[in-house]
N, C-alpha and C positions, 0 to 999 in steps of 0.2 A: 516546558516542552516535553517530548515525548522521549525514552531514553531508554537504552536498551542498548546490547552489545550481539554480535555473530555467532554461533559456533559452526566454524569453518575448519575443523580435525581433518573431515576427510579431504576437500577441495584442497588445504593449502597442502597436504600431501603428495596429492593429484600434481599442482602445481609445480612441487621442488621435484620431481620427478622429469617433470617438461623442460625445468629452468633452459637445458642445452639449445631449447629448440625457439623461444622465442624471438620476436622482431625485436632490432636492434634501432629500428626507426620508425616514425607515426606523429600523428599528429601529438603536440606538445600541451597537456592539458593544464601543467603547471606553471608557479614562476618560482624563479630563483630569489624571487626576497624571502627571507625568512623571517619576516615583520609583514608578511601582508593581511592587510586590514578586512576581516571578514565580519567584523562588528554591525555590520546592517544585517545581515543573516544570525544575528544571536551568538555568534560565536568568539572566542575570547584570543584566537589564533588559529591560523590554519594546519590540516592536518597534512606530514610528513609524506613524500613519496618516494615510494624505493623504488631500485633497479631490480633485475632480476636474482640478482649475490644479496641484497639487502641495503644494500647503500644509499643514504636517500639523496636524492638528485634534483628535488624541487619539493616544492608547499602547492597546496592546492584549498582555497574552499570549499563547501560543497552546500549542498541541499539536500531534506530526505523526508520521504513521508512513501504513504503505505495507499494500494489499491486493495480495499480490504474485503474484494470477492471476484474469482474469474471461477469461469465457465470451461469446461475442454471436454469432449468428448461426448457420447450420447446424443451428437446433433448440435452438441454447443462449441462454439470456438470464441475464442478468445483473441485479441490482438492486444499489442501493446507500441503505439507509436512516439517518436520523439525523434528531435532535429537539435542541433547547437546552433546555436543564435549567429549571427552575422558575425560577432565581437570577437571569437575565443573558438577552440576545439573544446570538448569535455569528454570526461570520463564518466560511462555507463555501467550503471550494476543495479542486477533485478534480480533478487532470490524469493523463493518460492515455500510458501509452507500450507500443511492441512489445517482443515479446522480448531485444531489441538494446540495449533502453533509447533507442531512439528516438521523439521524437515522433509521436502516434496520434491525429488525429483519428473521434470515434467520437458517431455519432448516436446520440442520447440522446431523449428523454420530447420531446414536438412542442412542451414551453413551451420549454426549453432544448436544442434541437437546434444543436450543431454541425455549421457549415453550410462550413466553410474549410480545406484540406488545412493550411495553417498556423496553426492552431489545435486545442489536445487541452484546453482548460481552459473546465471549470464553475464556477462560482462564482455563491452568492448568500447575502441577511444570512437568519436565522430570527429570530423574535419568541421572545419566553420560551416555554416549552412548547409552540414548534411543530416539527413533526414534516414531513420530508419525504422523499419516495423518485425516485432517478432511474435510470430503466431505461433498460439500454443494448441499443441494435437491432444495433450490427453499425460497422463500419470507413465511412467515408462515403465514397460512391459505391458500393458494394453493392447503396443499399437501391432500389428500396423493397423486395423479396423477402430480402435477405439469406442468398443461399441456399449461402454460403461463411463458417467461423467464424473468427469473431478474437479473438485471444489476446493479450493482455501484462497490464501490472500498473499499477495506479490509488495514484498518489500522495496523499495526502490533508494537509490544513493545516487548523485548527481557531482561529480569531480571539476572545479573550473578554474583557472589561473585567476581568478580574480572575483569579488561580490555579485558585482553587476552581471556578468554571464550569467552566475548562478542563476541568479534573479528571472533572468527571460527564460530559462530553458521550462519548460511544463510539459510532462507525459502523459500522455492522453490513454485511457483504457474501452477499449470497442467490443461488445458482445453481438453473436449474430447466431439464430437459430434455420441458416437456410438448408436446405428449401422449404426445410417444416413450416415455417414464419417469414415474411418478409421485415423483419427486426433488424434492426442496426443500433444498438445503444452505444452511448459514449457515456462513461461515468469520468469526474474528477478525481486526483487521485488528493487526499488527506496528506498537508504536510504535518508533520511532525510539531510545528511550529501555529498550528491551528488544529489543535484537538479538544475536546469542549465538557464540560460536564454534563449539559443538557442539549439536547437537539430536538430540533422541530421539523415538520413535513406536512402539506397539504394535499389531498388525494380525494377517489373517491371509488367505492368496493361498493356495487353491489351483490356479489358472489355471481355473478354472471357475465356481462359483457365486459363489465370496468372490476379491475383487481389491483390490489396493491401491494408487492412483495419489497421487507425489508432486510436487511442486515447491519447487525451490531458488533462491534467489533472491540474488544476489551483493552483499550490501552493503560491499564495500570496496574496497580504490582499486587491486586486483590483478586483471588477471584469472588464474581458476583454474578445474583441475575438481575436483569433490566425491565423494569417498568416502561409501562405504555400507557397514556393515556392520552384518549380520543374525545374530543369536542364537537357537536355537533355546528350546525351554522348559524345558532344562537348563544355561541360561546358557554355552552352547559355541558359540564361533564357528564357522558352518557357511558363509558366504558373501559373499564381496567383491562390488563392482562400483563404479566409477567414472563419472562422469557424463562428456560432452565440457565444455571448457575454457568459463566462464562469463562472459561480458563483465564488468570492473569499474563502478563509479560513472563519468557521460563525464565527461572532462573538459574544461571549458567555458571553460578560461583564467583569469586571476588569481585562482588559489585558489579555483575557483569548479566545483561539479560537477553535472552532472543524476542521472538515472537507471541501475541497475546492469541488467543480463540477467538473464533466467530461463532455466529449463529444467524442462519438467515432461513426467514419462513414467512409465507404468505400473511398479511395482517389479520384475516379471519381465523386462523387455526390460531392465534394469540389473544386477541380481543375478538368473542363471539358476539352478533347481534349487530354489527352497526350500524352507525344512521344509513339514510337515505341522502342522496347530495355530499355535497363536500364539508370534507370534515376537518380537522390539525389531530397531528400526533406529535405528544411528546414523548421523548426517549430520556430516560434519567436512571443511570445504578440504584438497588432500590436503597441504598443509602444517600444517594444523591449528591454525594462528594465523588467521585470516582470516573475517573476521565476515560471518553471511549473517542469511537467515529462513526459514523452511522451511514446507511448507503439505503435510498427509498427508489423503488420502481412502481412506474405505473403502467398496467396491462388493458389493452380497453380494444376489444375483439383483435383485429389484426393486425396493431398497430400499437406499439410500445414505446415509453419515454424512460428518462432519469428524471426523476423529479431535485426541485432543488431544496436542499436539507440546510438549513439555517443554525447560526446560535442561538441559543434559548435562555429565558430563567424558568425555574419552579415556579410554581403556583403560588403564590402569597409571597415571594420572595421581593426585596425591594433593591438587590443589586443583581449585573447583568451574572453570566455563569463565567466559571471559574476557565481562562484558557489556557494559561502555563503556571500553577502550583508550583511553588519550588521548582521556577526556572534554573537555578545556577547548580543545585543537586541533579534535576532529572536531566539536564543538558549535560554534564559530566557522564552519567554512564549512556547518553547517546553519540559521544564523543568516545567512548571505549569502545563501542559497539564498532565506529565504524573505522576507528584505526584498527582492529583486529581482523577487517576485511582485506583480500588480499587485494593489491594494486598495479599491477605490472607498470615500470614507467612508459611500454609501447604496447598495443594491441591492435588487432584486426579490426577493421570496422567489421558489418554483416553484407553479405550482398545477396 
C-alpha cells in the first residue's frame, strides 16, 4: 500500500487555538470498541479518535487514496463530491498539495474557505446519506478573480465506525472549463490500496481534433522519471518518451512522509510522432520497480473524457505488476500519516 504521513505544524496549531470554540455535537463517525475489525481494508486496528483536550473517545476505520491532479483558476474549476452511505456518518479530510508535493493552500466553497498560507486541509463529519461538494476557486491570494491556474493533487482520508461504511463511501473529482468548453470530467480517485507499478491507457492524438493529456504521479520513496511507451494498432512499438525526474513521497522524519510530485503534459510534447488511430500507452518508472498512479484524458474537439487507466505488466515480463510491495512496512507509515492528522470528535458538515 501506499504510505506516507501529514505534516500538519501549522493547521494543528490553528486548531489548539480554536479548541474553545468547537461543536460539542455531530454526527458520531466512530465506535466505542476498541477491537474493531478494520482487516478487510488492510488494516491491522483502527485508528484512535480524540476530543477536543485529546482524549480519545472512539476508534474509527478509514480509507485513503489520492486525486492525483485538480484544476482551479485560469477558467478551470475543480469540484470535489462525496456522500456517507445509508449505514454510518464519516469523517471527511481533503489536503491539498503543489506539484512538488508541497503544501497548497487553496480557496475552496465561501462555507469552508481556506483562508492561511499554512494551511491546505478541509475537513468536516457527514450525516448518513449526506452528500457534499467542495469547489475549488484557485491557490489563495489569487482570488477574488483567479485569473492564474493552479495545479497539484488532493489527498483524501475517509473516517467510519466500522469496514463496510468505509467501503461504500467513494469521492468522486469533476473538472469543467465553462464557458471556454462545454467539459465536465469526472476522474477516479487512486486508493492508496491500488497503486501499481505499471499502467496502461488507450487513446488517440492526432495533434488536432483528438489529444491525449496525462498525469503521473510518484507514489514512492524515489525520485524517478517515467517511461512511456506507445503501441500502434498492430501491437508494434512505435514510440518512447520519458517524463523529467519526479519528486518522491517528502520525507517528514521519523519514518514519517507527506506527499509525492506530479507531472502532467499533453502525450505529444513526451512521445513525438504518433500513430495514426488508436494506440496503448504504457507508463512504468524507468526502473520499472517503483509504484505511481497515473491519470489519462482524452480531448477530441469539444468534447472531453477520462479515459480508463488499467494495471499493467512490462513488456516481456511473465507476472501481473507489482500492487502493494511491502504491504505491512509501507501500510505502517500510511497509518502514521494518518493518525498525525487532526480529528476533531465533532464537526460541521458544509452547506
Amino acid at each position: 500500500m501506499r504510505t506516507k504521513s501529514l505534516n500538519l505544524i501549522g493547521l494543528l496549531a490553528l486548531a489548539a487555538a480554536a479548541l474553545h470554540g468547537q461543536p460539542t455535537t455531530g454526527p458520531v463517525f466512530w465506535s466505542t470498541n476498541s477491537a474493531l475489525d478494520c482487516s478487510s481494508l488492510g488494516e491491522s486496528a483502527p485508528v484512535a479518535i480524540p476530543n477536543a483536550v485529546g482524549n480519545t473517545i472512539g476508534y474509527s476505520c478509514y480509507t485513503s487514496g489520492t486525486f492525483v491532479w485538480f484544476a482551479a483558476g485560469g477558467g478551470w474549476s475543480t469540484a470535489i463530491r462525496v456522500a456517507a452511505p445509508a449505514s454510518n456518518p464519516v469523517w471527511v479530510d481533503y489536503t491539498f498539495y503543489d506539484t512538488n508535493g508541497n503544501n497548497l493552500a487553496v480557496d475552496t466553497t465561501a462555507s469552508l474557505t481556506v483562508a492561511s498560507a499554512a494551511t491546505n486541509d478541509v475537513n468536516f463529519a457527514l450525516a448518513a446519506n449526506q452528500p457534499a461538494e467542495i469547489d475549488l476557486l484557485g491557490a489563495t491570494g489569487n482570488g477574488p478573480g483567479y485569473a492564474n491556474t493552479t495545479v497539484g493533487s488532493a489527498y483524501v482520508v475517509i473516517y467510519c465506525p466500522d469496514a463496510n461504511t468505509c467501503i461504500n463511501v467513494l469521492p468522486q473529482l469533476l473538472y469543467s472549463n465553462l464557458p471556454n468548453k462545454p467539459w465536465l470530467l469526472s476522474v477516479p480517485i487512486i486508493l492508496d490500496n491500488f497503486v501499481s507499478t505499471q499502467w496502461s491507457a488507450e487513446g488517440i492524438d492526432d495533434g488536432g481534433t483528438h489529444e491525449v493529456s496525462f498525469v503521473v504521479y510518484n507514489e514512492d520513496l524515489t525520485a524517478t522519471a517515467y517511461t512511456l511507451n506507445v503501441y500502434n494498432s498492430a501491437g508494434t512499438l512505435v514510440g518512447t518518451g520519458t517524463t523529467p525526474s519526479i519528486l518522491p513521497l517528502a520525507s517528514l522524519g521519523n519514518g514519517n512522509y507527506g506527499q509525492g510530485g506530479t507531472y502532467g503534459a499533453q502525450l505529444r510534447a513526451v512521445v513525438p510522432n504518433l500513430p495514426t488511430g488508436p494506440f496503448k500507452v504504457l507508463f512504468q518508472s524507468t526502473s520499472g520497480t517503483l509504484l505511481s498512479a497515473v491519470e489519462v484524458l482524452q480531448f477530441d474537439g469539444p468534447s472531453a473524457s477520462s479515459l480508463q487507466v488499467a494495471f499493467d505488466s512490462a513488456p516481456g515480463s511473465t507476472t501481473g505488476p507489482t500492487l502493494r510491495p511491502a504491504a505491512a512496512a509501507r501500510q505502517s507509515v500510511v497509518r502514521s500519516r494518518i493518525e498525525s492528522m487532526p480529528k476533531p470528535g465533532f464537526g460541521p458538515a458544509p452547506k
